[in-house]
C-alpha positions, 0 to 999 in steps of 0.5 A: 290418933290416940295411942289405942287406935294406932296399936289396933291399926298395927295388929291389924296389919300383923294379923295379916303377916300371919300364916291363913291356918292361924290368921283365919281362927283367931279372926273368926274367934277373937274378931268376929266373936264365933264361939270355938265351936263354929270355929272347929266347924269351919276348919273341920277339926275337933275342938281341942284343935281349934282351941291349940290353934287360937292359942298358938295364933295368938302367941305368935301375933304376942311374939310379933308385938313384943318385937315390933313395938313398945307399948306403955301402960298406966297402973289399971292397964290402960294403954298410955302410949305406943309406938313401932321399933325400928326396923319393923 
């Protein structure tokens, strides 16, 4: 499996470690593509609320990432290899 499609099996497996009230936005937002707006809708808050709550989703699934795996990119950014730590 090519190095891109195991990361996206892994993230999607931290995504779920997450708490709802920031897994739900940040799947709605990032993966389903809904504008920040129908975001704010669903959970009943502002937009400036919504968008804090994406943000702090996202930095957290970074945080598990950065813990968990190693991830090495070529010179344009392209993802060359990756692979789980131990102990995660």
């Amino acid at each position: 499996m090519p190095p891109e499609q195991r990361l996206a099996v892994c993230l999607a497996e931290m995504l779920q470690l997450l708490p709802e009230g920031d897994r739900l936005p940040l799947q709605w937002a990032d993966l389903e593509g809904l504008p920040q707006e129908e975001v704010a809708r669903r959970l009943n808050m502002s937009l400036s609320g919504a968008k804090s709550r994406i943000q702090r989703a996202r930095i957290k699934l970074r945080q598990q990432l950065e813990e968990c795996c190693t991830v090495a990119l070529d010179s344009g950014g392209k993802i060359t290899d990756y692979y789980p730590k131990k102990g995660c």
